[in-house]
Structures are given as structure tokens and as C-alpha cells.
N, C-alpha and C positions, 0 to 999 in steps of 0.2 A: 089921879092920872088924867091928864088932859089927851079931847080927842086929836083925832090926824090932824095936820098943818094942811094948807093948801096945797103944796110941795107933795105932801105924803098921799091926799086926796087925787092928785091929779097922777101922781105916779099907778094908784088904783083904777083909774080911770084908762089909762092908758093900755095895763094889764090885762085889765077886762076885753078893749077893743080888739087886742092882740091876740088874745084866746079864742074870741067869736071868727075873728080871720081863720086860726087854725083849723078851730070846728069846721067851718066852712068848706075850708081846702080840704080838709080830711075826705067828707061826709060824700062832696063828689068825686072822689076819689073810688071810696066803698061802691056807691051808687054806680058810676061806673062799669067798676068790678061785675056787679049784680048782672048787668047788661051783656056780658061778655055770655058767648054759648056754651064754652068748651069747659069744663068742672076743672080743670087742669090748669085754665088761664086764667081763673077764677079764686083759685088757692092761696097764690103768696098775698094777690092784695087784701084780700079779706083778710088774711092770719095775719098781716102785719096793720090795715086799716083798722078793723075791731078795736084791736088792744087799745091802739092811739085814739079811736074817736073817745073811748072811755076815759083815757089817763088826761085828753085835753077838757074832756068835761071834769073831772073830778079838780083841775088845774083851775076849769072856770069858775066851779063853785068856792074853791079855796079864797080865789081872789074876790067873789063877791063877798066873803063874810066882812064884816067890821070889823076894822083894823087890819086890813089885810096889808093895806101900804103904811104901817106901824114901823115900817125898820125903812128907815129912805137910805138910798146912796147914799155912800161918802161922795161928794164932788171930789173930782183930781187936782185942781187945783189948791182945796183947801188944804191937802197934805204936801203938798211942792213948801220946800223952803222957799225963804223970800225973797233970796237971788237968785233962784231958777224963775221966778215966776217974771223976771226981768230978763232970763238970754233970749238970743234971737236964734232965729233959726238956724245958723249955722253954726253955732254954742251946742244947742239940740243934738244935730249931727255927730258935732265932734265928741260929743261926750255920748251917744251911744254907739261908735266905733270903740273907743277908748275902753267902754264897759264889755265888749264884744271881745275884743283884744285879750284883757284879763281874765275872760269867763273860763274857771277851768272843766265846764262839761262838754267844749268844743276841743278834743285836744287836735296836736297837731303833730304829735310825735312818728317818727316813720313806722310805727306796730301798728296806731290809730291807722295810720293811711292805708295798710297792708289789711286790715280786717275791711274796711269799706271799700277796698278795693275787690276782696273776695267773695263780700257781699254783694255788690252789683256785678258780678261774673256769675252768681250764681240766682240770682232772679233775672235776669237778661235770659242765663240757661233755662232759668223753667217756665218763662214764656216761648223760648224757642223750641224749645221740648214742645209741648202745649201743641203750639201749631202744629207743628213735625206730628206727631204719634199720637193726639187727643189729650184732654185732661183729665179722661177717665186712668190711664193707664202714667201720664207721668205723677198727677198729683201722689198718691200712695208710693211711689219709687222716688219721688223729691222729697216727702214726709221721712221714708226710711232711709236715705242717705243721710236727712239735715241729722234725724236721731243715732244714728248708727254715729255718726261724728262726734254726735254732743255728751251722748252719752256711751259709748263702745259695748251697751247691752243690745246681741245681737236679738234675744229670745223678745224682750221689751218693745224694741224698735220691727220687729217684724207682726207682733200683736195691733199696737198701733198703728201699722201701716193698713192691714187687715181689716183694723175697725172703721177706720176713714174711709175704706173704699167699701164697705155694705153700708156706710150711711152715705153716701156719695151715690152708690145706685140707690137705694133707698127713696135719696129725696127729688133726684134728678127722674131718672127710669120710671120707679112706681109711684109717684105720688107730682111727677110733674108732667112724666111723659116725653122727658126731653130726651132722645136720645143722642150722645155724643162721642 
């Protein structure tokens, strides 16, 4: 087995630099955090910085070992037939409308229209909800309506409503101090 290519070398190289950047950003990030007086304002960046300064080390270390740029990109053009790799940009274009046109996970049928249209009536609603009356009290009555709908289990959809809102005081009230 022969070693990395220059390609596969510089790809680790690059890796590498990119990870010392995250650490970086991460680390005053944390540091920051530390700086802060209030234990409350101090909570989310740490439980979410920690994790990350760890996972972007262990990311670091990954890429320093040998071989770590062992598996190079494919280039994009090496998979392009050899008459795309000739259109011009308005070839480009028209062939990703054309691809867009026949996708059938975009439908266009009047049900499709009538569900997304119900759909933004009803997140438009629980932002205006939200404002109106707080998001302590619509979130769990937006939770039990979406369930009450989806599934018609009144006993299920009002447990779950229930639980969303003692983890919702939970992390907001006792452990952030936010009150809203």
C-alpha cells in the first residue's frame, strides 16, 4: 500500500488548519462564557461549548493521524459526461429547470398546495400566538392541537402537551431564569 498523494497530503493539511480555526473559535467562545457573572448566562455556552471544544479536538486528532487524507474527493468533474463537461452555462440552466420540472418530490398538485398552504397558516399562527399570549402558554396548546389533529388520541396529545411545558419551565424558569 502506497503512502498519501500530494492531493491526499494537502487535503490533510488543510483539514488540520480548519480544525485549529474551530478550536479556536470554539475555545473563546467557552473563555468568554467563563467571563460572564451571572451562572444562568453562563449555562447554555458552556453545555454547548464543552461538548464541541472536545468533539473538534478529537476531530483534530483524527486528522492528524497517517492517513487520515487516505480517501481524497472525487473531483466533480471527473464524473460529468463528456458532453456536459462542454455546455455552457445556459445548457447548465436549462437542464437544471428541466430536472426541477420532472422532480416528483416537488409536487404541484392542488392537495400538495392545500397542505402548504395550511401549513404556513398555521406557523404564521403560532408566531402570532407567541407574541399575543407568550410562548410559555401557546407552545404546549400549538403542541396539543398539531397532536390532537395528527393523531385524534385526546389522553396522548394532552400527556405530551404536559411534558413540553415542565421541560419548557424546566429549562427556561429554573435553569436559565428566563422568565417569559
Amino acid at each position: 500500500m502506497s503512502g498519501p498523494t500530494g492531493r491526499q497530503r494537502q487535503r490533510s493539511i488543510e483539514a488540520i488548519a480548519f480544525d485549529i480555526v474551530l478550536l479556536a473559535f470554539t475555545l473563546v467562545i467557552v473563555v468568554a462564557a467563563l467571563q460572564l457573572r451571572s451562572p444562568g448566562a453562563r449555562f447554555v455556552p458552556l453545555v454547548v461549548g464543552i461538548p464541541t471544544l472536545l468533539a473538534i479536538a478529537l476531530l483534530l486528532l483524527r486528522d492528524m493521524q497517517p492517513g487520515a487524507g487516505a480517501h481524497p474527493r472525487t473531483d466533480a468533474a471527473a464524473v460529468l459526461p463528456d458532453d456536459a463537461r462542454r455546455l455552457g452555462l445556459d445548457d447548465m440552466i436549462a437542464a437544471a429547470h428541466a430536472e426541477q420540472a420532472a422532480d416528483d418530490e416537488l409536487p404541484v398538485d392542488p392537495e400538495a398546495r392545500r397542505r402548504q398552504a395550511i401549513f404556513s397558516v398555521w406557523a404564521i399562527g403560532f408566531v402570532a400566538a407567541a407574541i399575543l399570549f407568550g410562548f410559555r402558554l401557546t407552545t404546549p396548546l400549538a403542541l396539543f392541537a398539531i397532536l390532537i389533529v395528527g393523531t385524534r388520541r385526546l389522553v396522548l396529545s394532552l400527556l405530551v402537551a404536559a411534558v413540553a411545558s415542565g421541560i419548557l419551565w424546566v429549562i427556561f424558569d429554573a435553569f436559565l431564569n428566563v422568565r417569559f
